[in-house]
C-alpha positions as CSV (number, residue, x, y, z in Angstrom):
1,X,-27.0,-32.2,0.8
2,X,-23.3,-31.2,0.7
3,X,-22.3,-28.0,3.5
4,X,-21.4,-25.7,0.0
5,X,-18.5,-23.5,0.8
6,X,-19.0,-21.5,-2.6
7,X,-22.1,-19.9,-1.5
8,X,-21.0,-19.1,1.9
9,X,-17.9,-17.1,1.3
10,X,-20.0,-15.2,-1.4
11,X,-22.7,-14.1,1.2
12,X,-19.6,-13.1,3.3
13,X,-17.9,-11.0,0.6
14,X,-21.4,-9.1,0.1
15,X,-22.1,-8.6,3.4
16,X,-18.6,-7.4,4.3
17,X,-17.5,-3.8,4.0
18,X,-13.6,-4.8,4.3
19,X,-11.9,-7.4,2.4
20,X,-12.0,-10.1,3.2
21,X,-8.7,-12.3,4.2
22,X,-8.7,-16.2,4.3
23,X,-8.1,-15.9,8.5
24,X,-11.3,-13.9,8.8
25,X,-13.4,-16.6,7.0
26,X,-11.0,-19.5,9.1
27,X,-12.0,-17.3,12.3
28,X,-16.0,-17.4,11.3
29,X,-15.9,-21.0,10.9
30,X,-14.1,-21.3,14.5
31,X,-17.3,-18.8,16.0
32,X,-19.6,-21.0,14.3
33,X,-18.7,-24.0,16.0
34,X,-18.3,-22.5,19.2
35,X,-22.0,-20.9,19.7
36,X,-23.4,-23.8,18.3
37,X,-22.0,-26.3,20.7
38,X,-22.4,-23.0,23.5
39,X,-26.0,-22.9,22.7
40,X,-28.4,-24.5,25.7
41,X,-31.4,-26.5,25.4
42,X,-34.5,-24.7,24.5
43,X,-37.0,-25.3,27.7
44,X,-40.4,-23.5,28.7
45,X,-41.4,-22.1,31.9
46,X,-44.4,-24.9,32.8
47,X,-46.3,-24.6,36.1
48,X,-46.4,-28.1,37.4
49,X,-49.5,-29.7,37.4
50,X,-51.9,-28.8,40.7
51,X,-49.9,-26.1,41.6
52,X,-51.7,-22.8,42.5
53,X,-49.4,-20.1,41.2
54,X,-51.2,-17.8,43.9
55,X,-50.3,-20.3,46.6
56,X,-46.1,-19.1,46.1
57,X,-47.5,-15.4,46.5
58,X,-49.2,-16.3,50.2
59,X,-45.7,-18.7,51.3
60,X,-43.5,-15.4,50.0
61,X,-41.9,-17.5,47.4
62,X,-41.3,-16.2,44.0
63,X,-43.4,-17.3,41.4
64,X,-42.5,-19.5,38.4
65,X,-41.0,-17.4,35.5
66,X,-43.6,-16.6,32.8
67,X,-41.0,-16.1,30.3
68,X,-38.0,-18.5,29.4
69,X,-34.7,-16.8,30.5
70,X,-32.8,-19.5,28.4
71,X,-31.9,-18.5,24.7
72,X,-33.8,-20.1,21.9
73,X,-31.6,-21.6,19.4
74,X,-32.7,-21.6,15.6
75,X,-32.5,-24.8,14.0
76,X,-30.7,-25.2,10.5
77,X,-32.9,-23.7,8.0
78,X,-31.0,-24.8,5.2
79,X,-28.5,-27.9,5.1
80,X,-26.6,-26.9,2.2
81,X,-25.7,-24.2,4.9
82,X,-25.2,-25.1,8.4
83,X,-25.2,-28.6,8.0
84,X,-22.0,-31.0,8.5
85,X,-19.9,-27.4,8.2
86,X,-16.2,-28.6,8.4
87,X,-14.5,-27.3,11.8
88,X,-11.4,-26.7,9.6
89,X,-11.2,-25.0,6.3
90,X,-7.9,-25.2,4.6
91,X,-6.4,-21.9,2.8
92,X,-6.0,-24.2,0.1
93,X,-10.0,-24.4,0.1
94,X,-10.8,-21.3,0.8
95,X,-8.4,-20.3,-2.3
96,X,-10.1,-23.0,-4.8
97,X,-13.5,-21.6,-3.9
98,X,-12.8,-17.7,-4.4
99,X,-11.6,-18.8,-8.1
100,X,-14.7,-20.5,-8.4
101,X,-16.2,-17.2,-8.0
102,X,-14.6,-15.1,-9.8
103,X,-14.9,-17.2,-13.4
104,X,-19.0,-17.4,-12.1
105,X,-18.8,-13.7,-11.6
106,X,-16.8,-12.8,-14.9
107,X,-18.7,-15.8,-17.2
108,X,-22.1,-14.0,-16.1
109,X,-21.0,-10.4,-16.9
110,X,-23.2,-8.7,-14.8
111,X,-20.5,-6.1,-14.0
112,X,-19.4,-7.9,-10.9
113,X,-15.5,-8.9,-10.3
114,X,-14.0,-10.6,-7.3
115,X,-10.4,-9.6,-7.2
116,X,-7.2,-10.4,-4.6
117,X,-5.8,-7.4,-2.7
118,X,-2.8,-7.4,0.2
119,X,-6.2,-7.1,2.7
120,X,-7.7,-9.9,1.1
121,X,-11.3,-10.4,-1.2
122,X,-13.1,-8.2,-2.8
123,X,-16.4,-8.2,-4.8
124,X,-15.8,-4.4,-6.8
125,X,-17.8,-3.0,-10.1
126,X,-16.0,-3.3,-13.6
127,X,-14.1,-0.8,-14.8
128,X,-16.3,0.0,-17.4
129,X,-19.2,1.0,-15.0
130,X,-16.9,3.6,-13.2
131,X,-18.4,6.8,-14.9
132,X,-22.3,5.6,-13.6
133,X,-20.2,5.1,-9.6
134,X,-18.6,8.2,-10.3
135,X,-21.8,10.1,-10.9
136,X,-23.8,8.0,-8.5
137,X,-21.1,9.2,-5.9
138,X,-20.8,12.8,-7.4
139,X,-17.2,12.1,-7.9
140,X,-15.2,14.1,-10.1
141,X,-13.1,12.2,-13.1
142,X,-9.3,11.0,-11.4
143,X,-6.8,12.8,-12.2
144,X,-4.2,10.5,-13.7
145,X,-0.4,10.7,-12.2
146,X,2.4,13.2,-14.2
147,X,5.6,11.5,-15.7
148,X,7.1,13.4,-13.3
149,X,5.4,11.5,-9.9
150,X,5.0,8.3,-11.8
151,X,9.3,8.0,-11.9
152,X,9.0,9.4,-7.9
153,X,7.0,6.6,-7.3
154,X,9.0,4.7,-8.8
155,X,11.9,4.9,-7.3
156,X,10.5,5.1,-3.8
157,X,8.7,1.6,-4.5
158,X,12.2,-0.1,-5.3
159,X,13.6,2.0,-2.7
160,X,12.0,2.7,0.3
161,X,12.5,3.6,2.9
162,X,13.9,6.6,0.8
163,X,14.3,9.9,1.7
164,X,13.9,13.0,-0.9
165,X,17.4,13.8,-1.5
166,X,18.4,10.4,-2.3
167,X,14.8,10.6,-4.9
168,X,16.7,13.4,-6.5
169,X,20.1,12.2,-6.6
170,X,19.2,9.8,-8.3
171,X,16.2,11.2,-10.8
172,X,18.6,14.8,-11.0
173,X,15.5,16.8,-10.4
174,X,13.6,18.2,-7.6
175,X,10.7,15.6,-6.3
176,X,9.4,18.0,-3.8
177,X,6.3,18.9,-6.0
178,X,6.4,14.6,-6.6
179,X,6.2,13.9,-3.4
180,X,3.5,16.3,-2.4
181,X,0.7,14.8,-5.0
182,X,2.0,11.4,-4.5
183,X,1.0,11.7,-0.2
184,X,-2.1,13.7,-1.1
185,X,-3.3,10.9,-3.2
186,X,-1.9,8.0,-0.1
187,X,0.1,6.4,-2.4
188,X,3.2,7.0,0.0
189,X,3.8,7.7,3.4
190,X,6.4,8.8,5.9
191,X,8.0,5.8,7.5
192,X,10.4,7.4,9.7
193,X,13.7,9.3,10.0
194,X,16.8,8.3,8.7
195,X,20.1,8.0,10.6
196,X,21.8,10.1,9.1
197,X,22.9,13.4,10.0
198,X,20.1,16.0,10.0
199,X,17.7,12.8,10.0
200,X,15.9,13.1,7.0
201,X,12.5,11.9,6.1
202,X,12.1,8.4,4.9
203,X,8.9,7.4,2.2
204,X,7.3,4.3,1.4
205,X,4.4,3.1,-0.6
206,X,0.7,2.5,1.2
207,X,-1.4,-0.3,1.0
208,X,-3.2,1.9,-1.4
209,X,-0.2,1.8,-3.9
210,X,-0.6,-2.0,-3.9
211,X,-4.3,-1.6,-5.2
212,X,-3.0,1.2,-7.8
213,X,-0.9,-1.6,-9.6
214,X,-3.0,-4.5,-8.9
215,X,-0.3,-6.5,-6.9
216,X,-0.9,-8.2,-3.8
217,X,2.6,-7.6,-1.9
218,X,6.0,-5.9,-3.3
219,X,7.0,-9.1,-3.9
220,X,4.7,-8.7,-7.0
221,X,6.4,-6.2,-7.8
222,X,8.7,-7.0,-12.0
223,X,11.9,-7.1,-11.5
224,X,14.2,-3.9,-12.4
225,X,17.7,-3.5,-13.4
226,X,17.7,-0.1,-13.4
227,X,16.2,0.3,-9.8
228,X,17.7,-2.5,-7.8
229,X,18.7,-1.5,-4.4
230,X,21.7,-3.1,-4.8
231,X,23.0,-0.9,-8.1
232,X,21.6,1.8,-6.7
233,X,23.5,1.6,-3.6
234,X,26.7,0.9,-5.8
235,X,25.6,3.9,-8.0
236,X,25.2,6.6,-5.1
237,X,28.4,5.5,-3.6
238,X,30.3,6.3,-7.1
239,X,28.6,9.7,-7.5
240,X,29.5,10.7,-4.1
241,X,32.9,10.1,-4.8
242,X,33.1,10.7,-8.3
243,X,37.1,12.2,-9.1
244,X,36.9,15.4,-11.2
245,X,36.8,14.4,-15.1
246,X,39.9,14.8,-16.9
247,X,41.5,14.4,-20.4
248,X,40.8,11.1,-20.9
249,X,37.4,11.8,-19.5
250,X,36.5,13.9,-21.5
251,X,37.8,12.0,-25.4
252,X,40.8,13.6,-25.6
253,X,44.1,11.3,-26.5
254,X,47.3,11.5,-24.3
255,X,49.0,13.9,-27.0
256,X,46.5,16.6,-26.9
257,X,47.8,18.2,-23.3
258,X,45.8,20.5,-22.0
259,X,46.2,24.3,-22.6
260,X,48.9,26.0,-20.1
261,X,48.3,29.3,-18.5
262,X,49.1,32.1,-20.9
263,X,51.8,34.5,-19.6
264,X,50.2,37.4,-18.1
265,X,50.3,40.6,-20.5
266,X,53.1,43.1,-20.0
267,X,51.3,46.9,-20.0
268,X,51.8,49.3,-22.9
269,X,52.2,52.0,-20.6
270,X,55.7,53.0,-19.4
271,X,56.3,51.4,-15.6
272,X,56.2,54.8,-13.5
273,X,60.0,55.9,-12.1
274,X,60.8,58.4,-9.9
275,X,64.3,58.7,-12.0
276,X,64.5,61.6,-14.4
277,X,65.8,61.8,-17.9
278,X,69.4,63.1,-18.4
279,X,69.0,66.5,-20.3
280,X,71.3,67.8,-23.2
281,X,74.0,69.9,-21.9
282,X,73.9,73.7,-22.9
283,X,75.7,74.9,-25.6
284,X,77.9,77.8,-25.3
């Protein structure tokens, strides 16, 4: 019978707490071959024959071991198993057998689904059983993401490493409050400091954000337009130096100048002067 690779990697997602990445199953395969070629020959401890076993007491010489000190290897149980396993499994394999598992897994609907994440294979309930986990767990519902920390995240995902004032220039609103739910929920994380004066924090997206969206590397990531590093580079740059708007700017035509300073309001009041007025002379 065939070594069947399909079965193997199945018992090793379900005993595995972590995913499971193609260089952890290579790296079984590697241990396998080494203890089994490491492994000595069973032997028993046999007192030869005519020997008194009381005789080595008398001489002072250390009687024969009555228990093997050597290790007792297991034969194959099963050949579909641990017989003719290949020393070298290929990603390629390793690949063509996981997809083989996953249409088994989804074609017999038990509620079972082997998915890809940037760690590697995973074996996880459907979606559709999460309320029984939940109340299995004693979870409380999730909490789904504002419009408001979706566009954060967002922009720090095409981004990063970002820092928060360049999240607001360029959403126009504060993302402090953003920010906040996004690192309480490990979707992003601090990266560093910029350098740039005052050294502002820099964000970037977890390993956890990957498994939000289902993608295995940023790479996965659709393509966008709107938040392209590069346009957004281009686009800071022109709103740091944007020149104050003018007539043109603002619709107006060439002809319609603007409206000149009015000239400032003389008083009512007569100006105050020390002269006084020239009285009528008296009449004889």
């Amino acid at each position: 019978m065939a070594f069947n690779l399909k079965k193997v990697l199945k018992a090793l997602l379900l005993s595995s707490n972590q995913p499971l990445a193609t260089k952890d199953v290579q790296a079984a395969f590697t241990r396998f071959h080494e203890t089994s070629t490491s492994l000595p020959l069973v032997t028993d401890a046999v007192p030869l024959p005519g020997s008194d076993p009381m005789a080595s007491v008398a001489m002072d010489v250390p009687p024969p071991a009555t228990e093997p000190t050597e290790v007792v290897a297991e034969p194959p149980q099963d050949p579909e198993l641990y017989a003719d396993v290949p020393s070298l499994v290929t990603t390629t394999q390793i690949r063509e057998a996981m997809d083989e598992i996953g249409v088994e897994l989804r074609t017999a609907d038990d509620g079972l689904l082997l998915i890809e994440g940037s760690s590697g294979y995973r074996i996880v309930t459907h979606p559709r059983f999460a309320r029984w986990v939940r109340i299995l767990r004693q979870e409380p519902p999730p909490v789904k993401l504002s419009q408001s920390s979706i566009e954060t995240l967002a922009v720090v995902a095409y981004r990063q490493p970002v820092t928060r004032t360049e999240i607001e220039t360029i959403r126009g609103v504060s993302a402090e409050a953003g920010i906040s739910k996004l690192l309480e929920r490990d979707l992003i994380y601090i990266v560093g400091r910029a350098d740039t004066p005052g050294r502002p924090i820099q964000y970037g997206t977890t390993e956890q954000f990957l498994e939000f969206v289902g993608a295995k590397s940023l790479d996965e990531l659709p393509a966008s337009d709107v938040l392209s590093s590069r346009q957004i580079d281009e686009w800071l740059r022109n709103s740091s130096s944007a020149h104050k708007p003018n007539d043109t700017d603002m619709g107006l035509s060439d002809e319609q100048l603007p409206f000149e300073a009015a000239p400032r309001p003389t008083s009512l009041m007569p100006a105050p002067s020390d002269a006084r007025e020239p009285t009528e002379p008296a009449t004889p």
